[in-house]
Structures are given as C-alpha cells and as structure tokens.
BALUMDO-932887 format. One record per residue: residue number from 1; x, y, z of N, C-alpha, C in turn. Coordinates in steps of 0.2 Angstrom, whole numbers. Example, Ala and Ser with C-alpha at 12.3 -4.5 7.8 and 13.67 -1.06 7.14 Angstrom:
<recs>
{rec 1, {66, -28, 39}, {62, -22, 39}, {66, -16, 39}}
{rec 2, {64, -11, 35}, {68, -5, 36}, {64, 0, 39}}
</recs>
This chain:
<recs>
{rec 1, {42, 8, -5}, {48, 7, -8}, {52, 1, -6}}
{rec 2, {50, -6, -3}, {52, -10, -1}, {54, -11, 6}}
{rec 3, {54, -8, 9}, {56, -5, 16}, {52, -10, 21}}
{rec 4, {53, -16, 25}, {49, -19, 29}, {43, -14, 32}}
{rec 5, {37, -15, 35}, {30, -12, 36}, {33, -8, 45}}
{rec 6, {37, -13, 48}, {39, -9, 53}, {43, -4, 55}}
{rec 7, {47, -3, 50}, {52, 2, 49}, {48, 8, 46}}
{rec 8, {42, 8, 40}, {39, 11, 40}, {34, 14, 43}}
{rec 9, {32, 11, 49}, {28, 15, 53}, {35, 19, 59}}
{rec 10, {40, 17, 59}, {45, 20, 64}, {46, 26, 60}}
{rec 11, {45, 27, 54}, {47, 33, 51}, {40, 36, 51}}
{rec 12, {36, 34, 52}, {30, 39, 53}, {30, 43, 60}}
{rec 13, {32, 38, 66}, {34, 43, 71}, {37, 47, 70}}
{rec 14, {45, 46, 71}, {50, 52, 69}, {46, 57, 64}}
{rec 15, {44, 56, 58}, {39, 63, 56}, {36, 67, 61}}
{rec 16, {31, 62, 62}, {27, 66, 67}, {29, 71, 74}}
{rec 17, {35, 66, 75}, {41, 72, 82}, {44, 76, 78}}
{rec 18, {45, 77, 71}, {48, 80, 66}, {44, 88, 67}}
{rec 19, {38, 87, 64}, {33, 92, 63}, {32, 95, 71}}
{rec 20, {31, 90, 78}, {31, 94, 81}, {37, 99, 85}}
{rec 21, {42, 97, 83}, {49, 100, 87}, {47, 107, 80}}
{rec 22, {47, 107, 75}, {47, 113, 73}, {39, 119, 73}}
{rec 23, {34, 116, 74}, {30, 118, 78}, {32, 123, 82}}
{rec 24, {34, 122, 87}, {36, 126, 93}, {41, 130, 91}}
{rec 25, {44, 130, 84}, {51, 134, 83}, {46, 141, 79}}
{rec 26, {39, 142, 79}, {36, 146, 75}, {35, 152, 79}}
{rec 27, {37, 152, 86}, {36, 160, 89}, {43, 162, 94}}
{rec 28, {47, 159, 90}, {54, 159, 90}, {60, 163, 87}}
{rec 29, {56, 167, 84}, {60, 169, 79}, {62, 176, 79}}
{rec 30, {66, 178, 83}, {68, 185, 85}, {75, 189, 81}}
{rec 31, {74, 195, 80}, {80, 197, 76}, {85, 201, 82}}
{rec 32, {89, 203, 80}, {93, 207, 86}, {94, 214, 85}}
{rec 33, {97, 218, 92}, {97, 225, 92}, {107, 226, 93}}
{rec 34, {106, 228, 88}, {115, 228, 89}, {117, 237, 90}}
{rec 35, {123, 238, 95}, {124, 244, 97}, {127, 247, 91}}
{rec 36, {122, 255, 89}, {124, 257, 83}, {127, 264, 85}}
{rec 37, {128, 266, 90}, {129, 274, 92}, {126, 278, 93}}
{rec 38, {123, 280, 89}, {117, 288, 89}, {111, 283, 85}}
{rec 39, {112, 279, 81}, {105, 277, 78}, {105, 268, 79}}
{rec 40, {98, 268, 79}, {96, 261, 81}, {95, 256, 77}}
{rec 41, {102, 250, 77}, {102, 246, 73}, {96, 238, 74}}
{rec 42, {94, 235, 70}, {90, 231, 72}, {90, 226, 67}}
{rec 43, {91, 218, 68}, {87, 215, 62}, {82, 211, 62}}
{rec 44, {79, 211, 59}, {74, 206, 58}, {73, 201, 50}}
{rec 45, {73, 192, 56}, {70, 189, 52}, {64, 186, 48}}
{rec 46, {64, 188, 40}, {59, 186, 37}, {60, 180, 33}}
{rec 47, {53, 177, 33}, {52, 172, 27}, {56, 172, 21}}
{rec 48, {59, 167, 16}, {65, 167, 11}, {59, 170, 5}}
{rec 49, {53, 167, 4}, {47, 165, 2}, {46, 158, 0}}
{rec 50, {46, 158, -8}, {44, 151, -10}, {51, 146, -9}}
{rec 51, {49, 141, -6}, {56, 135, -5}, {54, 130, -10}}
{rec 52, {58, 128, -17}, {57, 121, -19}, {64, 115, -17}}
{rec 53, {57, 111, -15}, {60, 107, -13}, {62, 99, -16}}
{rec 54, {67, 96, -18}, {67, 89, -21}, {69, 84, -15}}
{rec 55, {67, 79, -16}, {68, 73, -11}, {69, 66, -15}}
{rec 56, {70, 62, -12}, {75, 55, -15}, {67, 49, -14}}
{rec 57, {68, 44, -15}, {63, 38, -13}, {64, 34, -7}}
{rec 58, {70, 36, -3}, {73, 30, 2}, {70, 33, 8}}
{rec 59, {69, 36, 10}, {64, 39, 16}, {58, 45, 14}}
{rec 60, {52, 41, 13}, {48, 46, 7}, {45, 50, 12}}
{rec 61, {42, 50, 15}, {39, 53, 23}, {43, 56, 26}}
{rec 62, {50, 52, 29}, {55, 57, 33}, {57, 62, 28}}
{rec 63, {60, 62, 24}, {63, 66, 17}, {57, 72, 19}}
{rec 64, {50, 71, 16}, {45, 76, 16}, {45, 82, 23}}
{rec 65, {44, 76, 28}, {43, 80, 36}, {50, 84, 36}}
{rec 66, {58, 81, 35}, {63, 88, 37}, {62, 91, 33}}
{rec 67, {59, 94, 26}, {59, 97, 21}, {53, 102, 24}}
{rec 68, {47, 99, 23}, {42, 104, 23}, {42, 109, 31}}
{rec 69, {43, 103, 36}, {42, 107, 44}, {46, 114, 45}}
{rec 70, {52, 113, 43}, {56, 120, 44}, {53, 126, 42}}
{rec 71, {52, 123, 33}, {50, 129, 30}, {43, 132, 31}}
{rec 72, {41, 128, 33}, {31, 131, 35}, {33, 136, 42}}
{rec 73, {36, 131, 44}, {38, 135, 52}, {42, 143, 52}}
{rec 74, {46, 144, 44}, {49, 148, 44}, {45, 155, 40}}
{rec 75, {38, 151, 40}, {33, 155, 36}, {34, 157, 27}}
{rec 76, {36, 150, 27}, {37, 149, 19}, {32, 146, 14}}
{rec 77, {30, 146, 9}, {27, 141, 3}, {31, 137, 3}}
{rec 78, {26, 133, -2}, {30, 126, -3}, {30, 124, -10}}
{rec 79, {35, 122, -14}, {34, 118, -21}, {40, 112, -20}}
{rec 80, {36, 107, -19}, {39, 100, -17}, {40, 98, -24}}
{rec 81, {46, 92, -25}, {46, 87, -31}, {48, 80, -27}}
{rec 82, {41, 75, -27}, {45, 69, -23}, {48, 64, -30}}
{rec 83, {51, 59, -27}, {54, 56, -33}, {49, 51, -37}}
{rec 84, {50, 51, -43}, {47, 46, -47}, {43, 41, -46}}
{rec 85, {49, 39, -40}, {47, 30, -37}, {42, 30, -32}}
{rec 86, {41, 35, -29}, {37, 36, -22}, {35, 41, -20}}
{rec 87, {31, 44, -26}, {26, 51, -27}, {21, 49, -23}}
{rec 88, {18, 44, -20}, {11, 43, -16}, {9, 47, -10}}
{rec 89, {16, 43, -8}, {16, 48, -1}, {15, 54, 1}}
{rec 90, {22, 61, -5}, {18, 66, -3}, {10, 67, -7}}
{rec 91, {7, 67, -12}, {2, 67, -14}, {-3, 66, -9}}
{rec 92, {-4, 60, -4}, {-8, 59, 1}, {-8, 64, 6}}
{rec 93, {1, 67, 9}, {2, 70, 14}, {-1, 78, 12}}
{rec 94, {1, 81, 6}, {-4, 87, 4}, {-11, 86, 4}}
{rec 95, {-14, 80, 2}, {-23, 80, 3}, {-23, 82, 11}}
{rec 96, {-19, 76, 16}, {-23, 80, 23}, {-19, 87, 23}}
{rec 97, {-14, 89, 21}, {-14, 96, 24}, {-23, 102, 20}}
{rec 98, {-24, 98, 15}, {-29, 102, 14}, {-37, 102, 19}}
{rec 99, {-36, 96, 22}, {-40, 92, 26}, {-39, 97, 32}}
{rec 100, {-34, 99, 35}, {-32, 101, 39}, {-33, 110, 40}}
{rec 101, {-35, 112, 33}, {-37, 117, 33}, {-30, 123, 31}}
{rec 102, {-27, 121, 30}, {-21, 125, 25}, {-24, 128, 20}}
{rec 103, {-21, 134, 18}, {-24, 137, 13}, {-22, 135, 7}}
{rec 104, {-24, 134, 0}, {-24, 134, -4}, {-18, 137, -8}}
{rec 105, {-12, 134, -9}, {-5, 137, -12}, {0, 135, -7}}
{rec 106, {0, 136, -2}, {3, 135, 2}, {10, 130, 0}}
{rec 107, {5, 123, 1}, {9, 117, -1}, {7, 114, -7}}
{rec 108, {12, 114, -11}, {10, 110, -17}, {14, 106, -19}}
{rec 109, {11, 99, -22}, {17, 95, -23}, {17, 90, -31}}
{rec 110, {22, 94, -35}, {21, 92, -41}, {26, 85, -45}}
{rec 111, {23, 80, -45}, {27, 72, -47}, {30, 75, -53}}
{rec 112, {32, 70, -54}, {39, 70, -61}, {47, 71, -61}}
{rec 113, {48, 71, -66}, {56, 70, -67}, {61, 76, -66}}
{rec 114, {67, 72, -65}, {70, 77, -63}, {73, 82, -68}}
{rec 115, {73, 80, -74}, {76, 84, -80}, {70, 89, -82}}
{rec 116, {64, 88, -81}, {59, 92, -83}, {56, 94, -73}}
{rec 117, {54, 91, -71}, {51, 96, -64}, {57, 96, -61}}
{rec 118, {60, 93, -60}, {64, 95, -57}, {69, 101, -58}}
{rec 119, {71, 102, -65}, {72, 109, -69}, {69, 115, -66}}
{rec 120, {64, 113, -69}, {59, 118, -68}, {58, 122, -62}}
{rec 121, {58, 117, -55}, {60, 120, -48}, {66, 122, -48}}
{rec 122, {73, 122, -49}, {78, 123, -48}, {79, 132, -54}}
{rec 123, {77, 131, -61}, {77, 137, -63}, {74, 143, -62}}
{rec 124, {65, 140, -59}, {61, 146, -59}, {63, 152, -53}}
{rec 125, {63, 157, -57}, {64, 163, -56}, {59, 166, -48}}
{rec 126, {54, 162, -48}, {50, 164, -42}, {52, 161, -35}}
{rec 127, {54, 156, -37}, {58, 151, -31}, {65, 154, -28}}
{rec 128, {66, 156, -21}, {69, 159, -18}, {74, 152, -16}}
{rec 129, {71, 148, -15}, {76, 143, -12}, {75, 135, -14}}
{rec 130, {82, 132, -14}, {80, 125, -19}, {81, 121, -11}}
{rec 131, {77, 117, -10}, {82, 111, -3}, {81, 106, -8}}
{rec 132, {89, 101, -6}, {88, 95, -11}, {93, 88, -5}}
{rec 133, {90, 83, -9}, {93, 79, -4}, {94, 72, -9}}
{rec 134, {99, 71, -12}, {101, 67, -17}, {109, 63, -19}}
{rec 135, {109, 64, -26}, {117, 64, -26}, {121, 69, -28}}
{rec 136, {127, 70, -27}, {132, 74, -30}, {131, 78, -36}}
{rec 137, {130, 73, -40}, {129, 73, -48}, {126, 77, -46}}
{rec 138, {118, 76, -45}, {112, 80, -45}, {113, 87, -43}}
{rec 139, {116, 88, -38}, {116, 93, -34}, {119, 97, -37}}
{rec 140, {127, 98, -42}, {129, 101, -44}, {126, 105, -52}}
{rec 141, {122, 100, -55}, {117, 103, -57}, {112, 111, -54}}
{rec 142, {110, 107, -50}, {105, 111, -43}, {108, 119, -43}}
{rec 143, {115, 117, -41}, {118, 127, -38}, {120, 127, -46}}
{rec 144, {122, 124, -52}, {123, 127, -57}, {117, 133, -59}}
{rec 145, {111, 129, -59}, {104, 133, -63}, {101, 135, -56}}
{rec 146, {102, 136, -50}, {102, 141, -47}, {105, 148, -48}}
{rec 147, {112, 146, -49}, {119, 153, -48}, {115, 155, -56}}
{rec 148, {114, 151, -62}, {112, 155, -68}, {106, 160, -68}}
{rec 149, {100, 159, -62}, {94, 161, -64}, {95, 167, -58}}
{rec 150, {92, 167, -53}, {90, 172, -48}, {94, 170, -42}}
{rec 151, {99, 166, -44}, {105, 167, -35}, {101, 166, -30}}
{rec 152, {97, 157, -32}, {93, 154, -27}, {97, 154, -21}}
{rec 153, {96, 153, -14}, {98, 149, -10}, {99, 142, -12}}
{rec 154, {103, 139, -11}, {103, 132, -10}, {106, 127, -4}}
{rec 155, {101, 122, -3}, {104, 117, 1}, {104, 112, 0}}
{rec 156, {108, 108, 1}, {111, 100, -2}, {112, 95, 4}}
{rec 157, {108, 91, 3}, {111, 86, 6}, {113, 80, 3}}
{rec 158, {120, 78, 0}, {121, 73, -3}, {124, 66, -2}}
{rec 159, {125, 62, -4}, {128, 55, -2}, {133, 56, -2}}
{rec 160, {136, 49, 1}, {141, 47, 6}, {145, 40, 6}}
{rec 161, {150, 40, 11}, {152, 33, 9}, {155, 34, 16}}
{rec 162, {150, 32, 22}, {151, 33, 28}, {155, 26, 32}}
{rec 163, {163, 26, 35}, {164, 23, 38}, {162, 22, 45}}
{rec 164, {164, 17, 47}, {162, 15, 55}, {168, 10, 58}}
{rec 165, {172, 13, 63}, {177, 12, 66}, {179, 9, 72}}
{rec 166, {179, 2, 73}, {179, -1, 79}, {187, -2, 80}}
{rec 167, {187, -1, 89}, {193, -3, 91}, {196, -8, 95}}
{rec 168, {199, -10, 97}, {200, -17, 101}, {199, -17, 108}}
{rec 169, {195, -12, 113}, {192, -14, 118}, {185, -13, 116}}
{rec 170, {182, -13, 112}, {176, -12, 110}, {172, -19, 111}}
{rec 171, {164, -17, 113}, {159, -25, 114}, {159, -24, 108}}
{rec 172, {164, -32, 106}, {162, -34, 100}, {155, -37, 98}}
{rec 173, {151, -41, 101}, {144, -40, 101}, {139, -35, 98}}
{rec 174, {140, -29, 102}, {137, -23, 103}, {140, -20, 95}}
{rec 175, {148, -21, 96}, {148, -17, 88}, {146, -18, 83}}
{rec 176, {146, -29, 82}, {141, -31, 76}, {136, -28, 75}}
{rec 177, {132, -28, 82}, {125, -25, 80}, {123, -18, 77}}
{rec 178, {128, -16, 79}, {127, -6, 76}, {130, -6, 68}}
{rec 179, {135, -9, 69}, {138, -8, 62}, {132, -14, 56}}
{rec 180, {130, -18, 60}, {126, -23, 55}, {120, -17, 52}}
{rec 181, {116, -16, 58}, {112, -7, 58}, {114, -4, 52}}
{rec 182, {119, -2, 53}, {123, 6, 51}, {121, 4, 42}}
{rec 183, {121, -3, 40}, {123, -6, 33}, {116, -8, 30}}
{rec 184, {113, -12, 33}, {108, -15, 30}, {101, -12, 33}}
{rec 185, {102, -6, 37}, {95, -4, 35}, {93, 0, 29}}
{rec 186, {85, 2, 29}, {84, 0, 22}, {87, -1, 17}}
{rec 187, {90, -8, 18}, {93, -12, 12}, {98, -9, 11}}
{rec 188, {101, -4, 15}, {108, 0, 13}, {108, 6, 7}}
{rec 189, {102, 7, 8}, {99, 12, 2}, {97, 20, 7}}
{rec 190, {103, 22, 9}, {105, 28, 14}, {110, 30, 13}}
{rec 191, {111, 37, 13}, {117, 42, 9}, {121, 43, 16}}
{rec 192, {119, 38, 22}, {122, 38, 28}, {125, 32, 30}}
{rec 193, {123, 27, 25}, {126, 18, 26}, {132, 17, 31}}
{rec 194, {132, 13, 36}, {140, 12, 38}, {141, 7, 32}}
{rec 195, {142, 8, 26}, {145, 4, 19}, {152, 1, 22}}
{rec 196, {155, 4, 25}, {164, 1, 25}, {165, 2, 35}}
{rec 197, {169, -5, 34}, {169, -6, 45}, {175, -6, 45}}
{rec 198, {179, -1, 49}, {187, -3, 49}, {188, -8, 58}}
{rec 199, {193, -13, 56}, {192, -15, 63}, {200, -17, 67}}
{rec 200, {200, -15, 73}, {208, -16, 73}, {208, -26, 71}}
{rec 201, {216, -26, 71}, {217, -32, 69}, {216, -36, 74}}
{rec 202, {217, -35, 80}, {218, -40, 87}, {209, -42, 86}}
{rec 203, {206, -41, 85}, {198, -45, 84}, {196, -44, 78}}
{rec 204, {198, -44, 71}, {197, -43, 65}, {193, -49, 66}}
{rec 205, {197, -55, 66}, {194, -61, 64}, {187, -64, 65}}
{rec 206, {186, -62, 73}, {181, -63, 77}, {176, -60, 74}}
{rec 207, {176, -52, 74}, {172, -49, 71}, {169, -52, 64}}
{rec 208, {174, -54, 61}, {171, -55, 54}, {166, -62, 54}}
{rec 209, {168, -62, 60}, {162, -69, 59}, {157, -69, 63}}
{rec 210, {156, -65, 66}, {151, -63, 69}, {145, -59, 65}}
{rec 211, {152, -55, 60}, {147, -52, 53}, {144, -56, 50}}
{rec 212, {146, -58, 47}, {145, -65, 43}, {140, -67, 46}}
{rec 213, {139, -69, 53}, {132, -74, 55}, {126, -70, 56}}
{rec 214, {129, -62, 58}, {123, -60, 58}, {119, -58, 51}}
{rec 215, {123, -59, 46}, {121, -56, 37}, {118, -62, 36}}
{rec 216, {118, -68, 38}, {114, -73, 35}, {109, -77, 40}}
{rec 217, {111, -72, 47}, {103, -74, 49}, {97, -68, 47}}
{rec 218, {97, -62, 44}, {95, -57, 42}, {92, -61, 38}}
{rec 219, {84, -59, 38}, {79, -61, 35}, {76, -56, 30}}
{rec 220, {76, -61, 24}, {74, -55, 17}, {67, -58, 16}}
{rec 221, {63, -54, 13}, {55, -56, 9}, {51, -52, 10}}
{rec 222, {45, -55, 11}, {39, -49, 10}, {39, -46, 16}}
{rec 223, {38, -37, 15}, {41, -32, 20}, {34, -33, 25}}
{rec 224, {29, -37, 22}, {23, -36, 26}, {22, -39, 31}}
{rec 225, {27, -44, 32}, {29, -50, 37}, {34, -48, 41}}
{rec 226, {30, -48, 48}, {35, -45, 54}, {39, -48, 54}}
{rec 227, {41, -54, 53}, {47, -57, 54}, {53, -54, 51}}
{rec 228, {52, -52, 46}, {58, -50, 40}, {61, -43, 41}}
{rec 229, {67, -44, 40}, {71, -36, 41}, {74, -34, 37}}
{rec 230, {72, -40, 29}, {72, -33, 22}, {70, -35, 17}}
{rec 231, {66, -29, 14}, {63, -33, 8}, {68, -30, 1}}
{rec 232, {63, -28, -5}, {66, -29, -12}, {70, -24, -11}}
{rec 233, {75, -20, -15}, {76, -15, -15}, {74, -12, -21}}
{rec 234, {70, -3, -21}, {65, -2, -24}, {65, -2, -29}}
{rec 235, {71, -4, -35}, {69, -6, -42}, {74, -8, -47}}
{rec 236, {73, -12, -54}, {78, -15, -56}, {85, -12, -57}}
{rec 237, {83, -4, -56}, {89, -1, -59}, {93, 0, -51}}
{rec 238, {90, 0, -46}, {95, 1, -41}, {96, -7, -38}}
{rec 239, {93, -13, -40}, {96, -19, -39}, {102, -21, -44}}
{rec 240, {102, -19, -50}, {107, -22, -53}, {113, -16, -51}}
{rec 241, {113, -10, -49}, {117, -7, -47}, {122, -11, -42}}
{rec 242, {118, -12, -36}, {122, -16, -30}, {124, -23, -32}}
{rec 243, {120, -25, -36}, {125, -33, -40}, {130, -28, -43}}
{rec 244, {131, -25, -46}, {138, -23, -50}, {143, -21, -44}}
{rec 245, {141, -17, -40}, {147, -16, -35}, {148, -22, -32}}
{rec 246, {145, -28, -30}, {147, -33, -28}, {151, -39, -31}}
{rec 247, {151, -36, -38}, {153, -39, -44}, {161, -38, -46}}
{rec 248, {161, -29, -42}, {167, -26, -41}, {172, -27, -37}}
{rec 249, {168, -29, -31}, {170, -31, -27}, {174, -38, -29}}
{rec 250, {171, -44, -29}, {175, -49, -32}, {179, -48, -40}}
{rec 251, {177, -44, -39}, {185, -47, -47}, {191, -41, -44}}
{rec 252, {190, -37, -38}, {196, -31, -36}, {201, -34, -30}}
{rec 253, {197, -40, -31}, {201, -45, -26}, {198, -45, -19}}
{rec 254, {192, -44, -16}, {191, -43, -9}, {187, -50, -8}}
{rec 255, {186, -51, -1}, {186, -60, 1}, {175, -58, 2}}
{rec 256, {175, -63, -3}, {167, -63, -3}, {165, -69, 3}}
{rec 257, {162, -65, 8}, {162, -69, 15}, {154, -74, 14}}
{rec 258, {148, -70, 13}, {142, -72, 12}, {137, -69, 6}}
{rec 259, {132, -71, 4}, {129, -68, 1}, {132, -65, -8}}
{rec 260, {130, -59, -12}, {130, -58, -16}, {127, -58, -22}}
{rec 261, {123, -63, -21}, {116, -66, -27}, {112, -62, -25}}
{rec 262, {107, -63, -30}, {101, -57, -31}, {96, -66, -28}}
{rec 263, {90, -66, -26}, {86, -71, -20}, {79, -73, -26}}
{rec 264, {79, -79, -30}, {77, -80, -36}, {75, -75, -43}}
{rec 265, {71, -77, -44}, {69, -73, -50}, {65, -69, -53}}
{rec 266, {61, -67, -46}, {53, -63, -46}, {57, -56, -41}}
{rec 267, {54, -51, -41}, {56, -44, -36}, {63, -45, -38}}
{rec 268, {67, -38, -32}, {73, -37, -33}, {76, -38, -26}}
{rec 269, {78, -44, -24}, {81, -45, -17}, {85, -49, -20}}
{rec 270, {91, -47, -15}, {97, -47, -16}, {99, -51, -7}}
{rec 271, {102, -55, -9}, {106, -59, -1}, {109, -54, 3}}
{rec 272, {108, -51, 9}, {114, -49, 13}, {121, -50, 11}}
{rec 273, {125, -46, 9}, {132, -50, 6}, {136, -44, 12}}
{rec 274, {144, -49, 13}, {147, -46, 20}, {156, -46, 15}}
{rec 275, {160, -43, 14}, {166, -42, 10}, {169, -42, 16}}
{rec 276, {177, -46, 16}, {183, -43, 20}, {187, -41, 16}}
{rec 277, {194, -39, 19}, {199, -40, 15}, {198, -35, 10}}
{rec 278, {196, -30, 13}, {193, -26, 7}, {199, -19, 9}}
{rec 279, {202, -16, 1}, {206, -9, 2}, {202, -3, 1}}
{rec 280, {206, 1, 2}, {204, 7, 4}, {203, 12, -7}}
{rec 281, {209, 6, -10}, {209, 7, -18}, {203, 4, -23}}
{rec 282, {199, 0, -19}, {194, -3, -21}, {189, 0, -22}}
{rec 283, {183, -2, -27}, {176, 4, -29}, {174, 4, -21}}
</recs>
C-alpha cells in the first residue's frame, strides 16, 4: 500500500505479539456463579459463532491479526472482507493458516467490494457478528443492515480527527517529534493521525519552525529504500483527496508553511505539507 519496507515489517511484529497475547486468552474464559438462594445460578461463556469481518487498506496485516486473533481465541469462524486495494495479504495469511493445519471453514477470506461483499457480510443472516474498521459513512450502513437482518452484533471502529496538545513547559524538541509521528506516519493515512497540534502561544513560533524543518527533511520515494520515511500514498483517489483538503486549507485562509504539491508526475506522492494559523472553523 505504499508504506516504507520498514515500517512494514514493524507491523509484522506487532501481528505476531498480536496473535500471541490472544493465544494465551484461549483457556481464560470463565463464566460466574452468582448467589441465587435455593437454586444455582451460573453463567457461561460461549462462542458468538460466525464473525464477519471488514478491514481498510492502511494497516493490511495489523487490521487482519486484531480482527481475526480475538475471534479464533473466542472460538469463532471467520468471514473476512479485506479491502480492494490490499486483498494479497490476507489471501496469503489464510494459505498459511491452512499450512498450519486449521481446518477447512474456519478462516475464510473473501476479496471484493464493499456494496456487493461487503453487503453480503453485513446482511447474511448466518453471520452473528460484523467487526469493521472504516469510516463513519460506512459503518452506519454496517448497524443499518445489521438492525434490518438478524440483530447482528456490531463493532465499529471508525475515523477521527485526533488532536495533539502541547503546553509551554513541554520539550519542544521531543514534541516536534511525536507530533511529527502522530501526522506523517503512514502518510497520515490513520483513523488515529495527530492531523491538528494545538500549541500554547509562549512557543508557538518556535515550534512552528521546527515543524516546518522536520516536514522537509522527511524523506519521500521508493518505500524500498531504507533511507525514506514515505512513499506513494495508496492511490489516485486517496492522493487527490489530500491535495483537495490542502487546497482547503489555502483558500480558508490558513498560512501554508511547506509543502502541498503532489512530487512530479509518475506515483502518488505528495510533499510533507505543514499549515499554521489554522481555525478551529476550517475543513
């Protein structure tokens, strides 16, 4: 999906811690005995059964490991939908789990679209639970044809427009660097981005220049090149998006500090771009 080569293998670890910490949650699962009087109350935890699952393109592997780990651990099936842009992964991860000796149904992962497989999971009447991890939009779709079919379970985890709050004893240095984090990792293509920095006035200025210098020593190009810490972003429809809001950005008035061009003519890279002066009335 564009994602530099090393940041993609950091997300293969965290997977792999992923799967193990639920692992250990498989002989964990105890119901309670609650005082009933004369007769013995108990409950017990079962499987939901089928869980359909949808996931995004921005973390293809992480998205999959929180999704499937819990639910295998909770003694569930699986009908996964990864997204359009970045079906390889799970298709690969379901060969080894067959590799691995899982049975046959268990994990299934079927590609395609959201209006047709994606539906499909959300309506089927077989499917106990939907987990999804998306946008808004989508999502309320999700519990609409849920609440319409079988009174699916649902889980949503949706996008955001996460601030990040630095205060004036704060290491300015140190904050740069988190908040630079928070923004440009994968390309800023996370439902968790620190998208917006409020910073007190007593070192606004400082900081801003500091942003500023670290956004344009931020190295863009091919992800397979240690050196670089961002490649394309995954495709023309989500490149031309972020030109548009940066488009927004300068015509709503906010101080275009670096950046904002898309990076020649070939692939979908886009310059680090750094806004001040920016309101709160603004897209």
């Amino acid at each position: 999906n564009g994602k530099p080569y090393a940041d993609s293998v950091f997300d293969i670890d965290i997977a792999i811690m992923t799967f193990k910490y639920y692992a250990g949650w498989t002989d964990k699962f105890f119901g309670d005995t609650i005082p009933g009087g004369e007769f013995i109350v108990q409950t017990r935890k079962e499987p939901v059964g089928v869980v359909g699952q949808i996931i995004p393109w921005n973390y293809p592997i992480l998205m999959l490991a929180w999704k499937w780990a819990p639910a295998l651990a909770a003694g569930c099936t699986i009908v996964l939908k990864p997204a359009e842009q970045t079906p390889l992964t799970a298709l690969h991860l379901a060969a080894l789990t067959k590799e691995a000796g899982f049975p046959a149904g268990v994990i299934n992962v079927i590609p395609g679209y959201g209006p047709t497989a994606g539906a499909a999971i959300s309506e089927h009447h077989d499917i106990q639970k939907v987990a999804f991890t998306g946008s808004a939009e989508i999502g309320r779709i999700i519990m609409e044809a849920a609440a319409k079919t079988n009174l699916k379970r649902v889980t949503l985890e949706l996008g955001g427009k996460s601030p990040v709050v630095v205060f004036d004893d704060a290491d300015i240095d140190l904050a740069v660097d988190i908040t630079h984090e928070a923004l440009f990792s994968n390309h800023g293509q996370s439902c968790c981005a620190g998208s917006r920095t409020y910073v007190h006035e007593k070192i606004y200025d400082k900081f801003v220049a500091k942003a500023v210098a670290a956004a344009k020593a931020r190295k863009v190009g091919n992800p397979f090149d240690d050196s670089v810490k961002q490649g394309p972003q995954i495709d023309d429809e989500m490149m031309n998006k972020v030109l548009g809001y940066i488009e927004s950005g300068k015509q709503e008035g906010a101080k275009l500090q670096c950046g904002g061009k898309r990076i020649g003519n070939v692939g979908y890279f886009i310059e680090p771009t750094v806004f001040s002066d920016v309101t709160d009335k603004m897209r």
